[in-house]
C-alpha positions in Angstrom: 39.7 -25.8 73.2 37.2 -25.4 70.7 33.3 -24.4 71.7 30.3 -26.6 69.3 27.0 -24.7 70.3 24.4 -27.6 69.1 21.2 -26.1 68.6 18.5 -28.6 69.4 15.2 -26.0 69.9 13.0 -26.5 67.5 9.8 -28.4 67.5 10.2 -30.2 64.3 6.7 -29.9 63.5 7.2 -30.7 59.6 8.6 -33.9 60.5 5.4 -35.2 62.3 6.2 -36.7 65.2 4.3 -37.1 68.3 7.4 -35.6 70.4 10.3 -33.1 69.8 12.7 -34.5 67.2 15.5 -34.0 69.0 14.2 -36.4 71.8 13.0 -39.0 69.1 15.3 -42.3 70.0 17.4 -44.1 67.8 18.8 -47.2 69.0 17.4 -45.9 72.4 19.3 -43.1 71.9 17.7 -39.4 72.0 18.5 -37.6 68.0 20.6 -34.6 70.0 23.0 -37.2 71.8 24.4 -38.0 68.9 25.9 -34.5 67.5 26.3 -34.0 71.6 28.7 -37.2 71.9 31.0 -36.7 68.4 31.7 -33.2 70.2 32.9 -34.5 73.7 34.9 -37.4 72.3 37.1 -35.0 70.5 37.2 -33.1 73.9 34.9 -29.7 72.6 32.9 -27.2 75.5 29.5 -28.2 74.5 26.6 -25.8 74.2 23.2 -27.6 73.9 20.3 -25.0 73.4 16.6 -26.7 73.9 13.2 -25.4 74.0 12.2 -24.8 77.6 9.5 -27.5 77.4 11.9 -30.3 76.6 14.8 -29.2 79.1 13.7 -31.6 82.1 14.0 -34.4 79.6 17.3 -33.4 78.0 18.9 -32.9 81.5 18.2 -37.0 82.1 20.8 -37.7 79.4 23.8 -34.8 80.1 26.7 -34.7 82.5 28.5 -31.1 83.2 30.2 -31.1 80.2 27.2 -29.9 78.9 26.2 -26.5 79.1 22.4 -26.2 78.8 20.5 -23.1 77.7 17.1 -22.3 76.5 16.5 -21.1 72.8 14.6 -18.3 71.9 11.4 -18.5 69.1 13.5 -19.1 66.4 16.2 -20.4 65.3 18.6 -16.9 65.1 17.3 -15.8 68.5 18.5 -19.5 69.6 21.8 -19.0 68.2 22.3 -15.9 69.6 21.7 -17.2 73.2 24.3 -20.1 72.4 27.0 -17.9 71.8 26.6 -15.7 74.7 28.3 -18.4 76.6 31.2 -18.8 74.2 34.2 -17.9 76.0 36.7 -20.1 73.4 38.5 -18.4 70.1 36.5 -21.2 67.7 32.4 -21.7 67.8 31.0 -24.3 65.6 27.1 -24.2 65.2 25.3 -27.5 64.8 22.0 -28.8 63.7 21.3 -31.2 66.6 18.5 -32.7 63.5 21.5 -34.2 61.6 23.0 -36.7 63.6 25.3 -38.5 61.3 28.1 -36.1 61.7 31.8 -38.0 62.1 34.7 -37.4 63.9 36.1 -36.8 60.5 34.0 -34.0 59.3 34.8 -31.9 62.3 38.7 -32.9 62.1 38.4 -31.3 58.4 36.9 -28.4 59.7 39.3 -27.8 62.9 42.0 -28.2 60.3 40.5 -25.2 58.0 39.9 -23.3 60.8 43.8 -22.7 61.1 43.5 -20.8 58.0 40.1 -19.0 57.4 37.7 -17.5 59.8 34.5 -19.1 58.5 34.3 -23.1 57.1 30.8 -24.7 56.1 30.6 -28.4 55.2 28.5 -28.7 51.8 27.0 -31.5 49.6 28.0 -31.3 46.7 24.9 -31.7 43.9 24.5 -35.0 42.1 21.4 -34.6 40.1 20.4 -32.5 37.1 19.9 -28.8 38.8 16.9 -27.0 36.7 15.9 -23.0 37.4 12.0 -22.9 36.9 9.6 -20.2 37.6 6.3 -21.6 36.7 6.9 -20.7 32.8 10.6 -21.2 32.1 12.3 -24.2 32.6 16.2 -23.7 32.2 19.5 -26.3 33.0 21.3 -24.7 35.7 25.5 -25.7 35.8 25.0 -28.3 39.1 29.0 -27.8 39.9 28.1 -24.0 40.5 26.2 -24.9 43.4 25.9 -26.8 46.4 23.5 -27.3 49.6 25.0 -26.3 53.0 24.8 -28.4 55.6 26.4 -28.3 59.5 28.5 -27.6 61.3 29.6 -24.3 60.2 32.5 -22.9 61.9 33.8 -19.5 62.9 36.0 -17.0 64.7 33.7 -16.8 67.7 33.9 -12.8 67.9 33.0 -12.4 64.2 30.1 -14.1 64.4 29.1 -13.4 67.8 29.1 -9.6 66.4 27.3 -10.5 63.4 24.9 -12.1 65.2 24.2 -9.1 68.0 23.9 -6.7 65.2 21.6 -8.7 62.7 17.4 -7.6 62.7 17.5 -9.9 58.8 16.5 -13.1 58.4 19.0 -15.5 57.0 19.0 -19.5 56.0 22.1 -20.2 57.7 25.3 -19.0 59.5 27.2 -18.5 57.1 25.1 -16.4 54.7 24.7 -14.0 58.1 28.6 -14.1 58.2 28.9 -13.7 54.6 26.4 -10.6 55.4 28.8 -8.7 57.7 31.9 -9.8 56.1 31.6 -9.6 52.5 35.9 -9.9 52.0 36.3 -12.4 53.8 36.8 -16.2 52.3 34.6 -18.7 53.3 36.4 -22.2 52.9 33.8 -24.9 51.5 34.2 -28.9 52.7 32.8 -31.2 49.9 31.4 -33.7 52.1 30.0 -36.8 49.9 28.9 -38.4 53.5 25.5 -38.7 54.8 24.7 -35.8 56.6 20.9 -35.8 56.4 18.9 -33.5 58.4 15.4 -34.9 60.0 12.8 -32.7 58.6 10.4 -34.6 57.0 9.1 -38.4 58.1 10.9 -40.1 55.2 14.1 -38.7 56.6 13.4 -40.1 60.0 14.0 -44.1 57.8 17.2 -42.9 55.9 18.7 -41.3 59.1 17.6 -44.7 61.2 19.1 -47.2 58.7 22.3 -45.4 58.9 22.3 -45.3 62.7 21.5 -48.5 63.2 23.8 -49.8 60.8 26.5 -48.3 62.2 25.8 -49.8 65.9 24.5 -52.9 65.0 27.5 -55.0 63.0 29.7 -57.9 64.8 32.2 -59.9 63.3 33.1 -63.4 64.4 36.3 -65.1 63.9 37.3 -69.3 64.7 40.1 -71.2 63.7 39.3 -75.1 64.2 41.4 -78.3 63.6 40.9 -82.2 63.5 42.7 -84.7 62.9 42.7 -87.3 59.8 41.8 -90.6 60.5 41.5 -94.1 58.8 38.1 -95.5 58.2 36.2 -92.0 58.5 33.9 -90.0 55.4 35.8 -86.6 54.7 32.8 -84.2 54.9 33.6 -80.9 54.3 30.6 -77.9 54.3 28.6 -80.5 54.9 29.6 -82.3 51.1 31.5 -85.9 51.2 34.6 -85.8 49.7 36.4 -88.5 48.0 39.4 -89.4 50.3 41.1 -92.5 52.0 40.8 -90.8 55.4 38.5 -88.8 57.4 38.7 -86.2 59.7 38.2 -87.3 63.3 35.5 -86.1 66.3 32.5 -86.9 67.9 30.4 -85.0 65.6 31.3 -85.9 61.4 34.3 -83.7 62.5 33.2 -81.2 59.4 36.0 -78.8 60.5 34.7 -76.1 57.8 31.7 -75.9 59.0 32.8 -76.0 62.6 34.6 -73.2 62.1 32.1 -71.2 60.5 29.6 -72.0 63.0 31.9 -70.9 66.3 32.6 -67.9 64.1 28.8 -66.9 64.1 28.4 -67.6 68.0 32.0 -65.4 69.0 30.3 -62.4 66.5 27.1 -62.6 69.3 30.3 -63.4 72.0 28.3 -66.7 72.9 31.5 -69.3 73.8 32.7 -71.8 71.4 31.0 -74.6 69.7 31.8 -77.1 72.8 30.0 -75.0 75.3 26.7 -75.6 73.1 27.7 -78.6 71.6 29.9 -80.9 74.1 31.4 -83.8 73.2 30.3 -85.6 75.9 26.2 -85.4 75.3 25.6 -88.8 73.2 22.8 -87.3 71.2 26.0 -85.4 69.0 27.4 -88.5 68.9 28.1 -88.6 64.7 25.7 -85.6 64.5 25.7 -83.9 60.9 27.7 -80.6 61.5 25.1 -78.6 59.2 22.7 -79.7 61.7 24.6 -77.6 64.4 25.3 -74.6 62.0 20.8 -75.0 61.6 21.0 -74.8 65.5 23.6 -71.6 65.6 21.7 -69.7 63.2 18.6 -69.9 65.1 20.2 -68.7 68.1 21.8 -65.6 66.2 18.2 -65.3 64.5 16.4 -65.2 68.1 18.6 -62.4 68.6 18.3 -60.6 65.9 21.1 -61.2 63.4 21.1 -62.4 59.8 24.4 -63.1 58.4 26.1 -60.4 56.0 28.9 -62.6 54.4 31.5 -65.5 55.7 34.6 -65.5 54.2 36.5 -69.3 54.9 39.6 -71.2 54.1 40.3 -74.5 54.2 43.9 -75.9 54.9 44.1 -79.4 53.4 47.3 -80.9 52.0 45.5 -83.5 49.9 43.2 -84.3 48.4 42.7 -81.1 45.3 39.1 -79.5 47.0 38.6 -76.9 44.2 36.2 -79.1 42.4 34.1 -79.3 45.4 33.9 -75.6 46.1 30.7 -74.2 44.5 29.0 -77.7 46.0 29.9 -76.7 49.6 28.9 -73.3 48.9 25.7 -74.2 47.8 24.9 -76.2 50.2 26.3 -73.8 53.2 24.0 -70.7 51.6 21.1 -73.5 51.7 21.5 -73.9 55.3 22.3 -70.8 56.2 19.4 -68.8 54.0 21.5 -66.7 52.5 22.7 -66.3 48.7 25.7 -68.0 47.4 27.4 -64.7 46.5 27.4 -64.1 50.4 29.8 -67.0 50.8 33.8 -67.2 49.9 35.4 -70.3 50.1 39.0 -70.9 49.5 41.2 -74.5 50.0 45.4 -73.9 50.2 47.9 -76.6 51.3 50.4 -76.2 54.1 53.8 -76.2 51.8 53.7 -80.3 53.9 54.9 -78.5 57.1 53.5 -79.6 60.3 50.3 -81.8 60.8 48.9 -80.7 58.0 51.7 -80.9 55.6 52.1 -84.2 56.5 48.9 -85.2 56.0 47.7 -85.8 59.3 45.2 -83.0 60.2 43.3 -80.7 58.4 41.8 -77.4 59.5 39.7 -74.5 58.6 39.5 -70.8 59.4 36.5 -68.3 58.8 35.2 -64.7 59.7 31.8 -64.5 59.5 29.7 -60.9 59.9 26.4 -60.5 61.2 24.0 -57.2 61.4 20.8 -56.7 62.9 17.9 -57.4 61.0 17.6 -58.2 57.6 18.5 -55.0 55.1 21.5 -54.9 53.5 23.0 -52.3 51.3 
């Protein structure tokens, strides 16, 4: 078993907030749970070191995996009491202020770990780098250098020594280690993931729009069939298409949009379109589909959802539907509020095999995704 100490003491002062950061909540979510949770789902001891004032509230969200110890008055001294209860061979030390660490990123350290004695993640440097000191302004080679971030990794009894023996102040770990063990070779992880660390208030936004990205996407999936009938207008995404049959129901049977529409209440797990919709209630009786898919997005709108993107086929043997495509796109995105690009349509046949093939049913299938609110990347 591997030992993450995740330091979560400091008062976060620079990032002006009204309460520690570690406590600030993020999809009511405290900022330390975060680190805290990608450690125990991979089955790590857990070391959580808080400030003394904010250990009452910590303790509301830990079970006993969680060791809890107080920190000292800065960040070293905090350390140092986190790996005084490291009994495992591995300690990695954690910023509990940079809460998008993955899974992933600690896999890629374990994995160095089985050949070096000290591993850092790093970001690698994207923009121009520039040395300047107030006279001289000189390029700098950006692929020389890169920013640190955590976890860093490490034999615990290396750094535990380092640590015991250290009266120098250092900016991370793994300049201490680097310190004490000048030989040794540190093993660098490129990470090109966010990895953000909240220390001033426009961090707090870019670490939030992450977070809630990640928790906050459903997908929706319906498959939806009628049958063709004499007599009956062919609407498809709402747009009348020339045929000699129609597609029968007690709405205009518009199986696209049908399908499109269950797909946006399964995403929200709401039931099918019948449970909203019945077939029995006469005021649907011939009802315009669109005006049900107007009805649908209000509901996922009350809840908080816009749509990101549908993606919908149509299975028709006849009649050709390509030239009707961009109309039923446009007029989907119209209803919906959303652009056109946001919509994929596609129309195949069924090879005339079963119902469809033979010209006796058509259907439609669509996946639809939804996130909360209304910024997309």
């Amino acid at each position: 078993m591997n030992t993450a100490i995740v330091v979560a003491a400091g008062t976060g002062s620079r990032s002006e907030l009204k309460e520690s950061k570690i406590l600030y909540k993020i999809n009511n979510k405290p900022l330390f749970m975060y680190s805290v949770d990608q450690f125990l789902s991979l089955g790590y001891e857990v070391i959580l070191v808080v400030s003394k004032n904010d250990k009452q509230e910590v303790l509301k969200y830990v079970d006993q995996r969680v060791k809890v110890v107080i920190g000292g008055k800065n960040r070293s001294e905090s350390v140092k009491n986190g790996l005084k209860e490291v009994v495992n061979p591995y300690v990695y030390i954690h910023d509990a202020a940079r809460p998008l660490i993955t899974k992933d990123m600690i896999l890629q350290i374990e994995k160095a770990l089985e050949v070096y004695d000290a591993v850092t993640l790093a970001e690698p440097i994207a923009s121009a780098l520039k040395y300047y000191d107030q006279k001289t302004l000189k390029s700098v080679d950006r692929n020389q250098h890169i920013l640190t971030q955590t976890p860093q990794a490490f034999l615990t009894e290396k750094i535990r020594y380092a640590y015991l023996r250290n009266e120098k102040s250092f900016d991370d770990d793994i300049s201490l280690y680097q310190s004490f063990y000048q030989d040794d070779l540190i093993k660098v992880i490129l990470n090109h993931k966010p990895n953000t660390k909240l220390t001033y208030p426009k961090d707090i936004e870019k670490i939030k729009h992450i977070l809630e990205d990640k928790q906050t996407m459903r997908i929706g999936h319906s498959f939806d069939l009628h049958q063709l009938k004499k007599d009956r207008k062919l609407i498809l995404g709402g747009i009348q298409i020339n045929h000699s049959k129609g597609l029968d129901g007690h709405s205009d049977a518009d199986v696209l949009t049908h399908a499109i529409s269950e797909a946006m209440l399964g995403a929200l797990a709401l039931g099918d379109l019948g449970t909203h919709f019945p077939d029995t209630d006469s005021k649907y009786k011939d009802v315009a589909s669109t005006q049900l898919l107007d009805l649908v997005l209000q509901k996922i709108n009350q809840m908080g959802y816009v749509i990101g993107n549908i993606d919908a086929t149509i299975y028709a043997q006849k009649p050709k539907l390509s030239k009707y495509i961009q109309d039923m796109r446009a007029n989907l995105s119209n209803h919906l509020k959303i652009k056109i690009e946001q919509i994929s349509i596609k129309a195949t046949t069924y090879e005339k095999v079963d119902a469809i093939g033979n010209e006796k049913a058509m259907a439609a299938e669509a996946v639809v995704l939804l996130k909360k609110g209304n910024i997309w990347l």
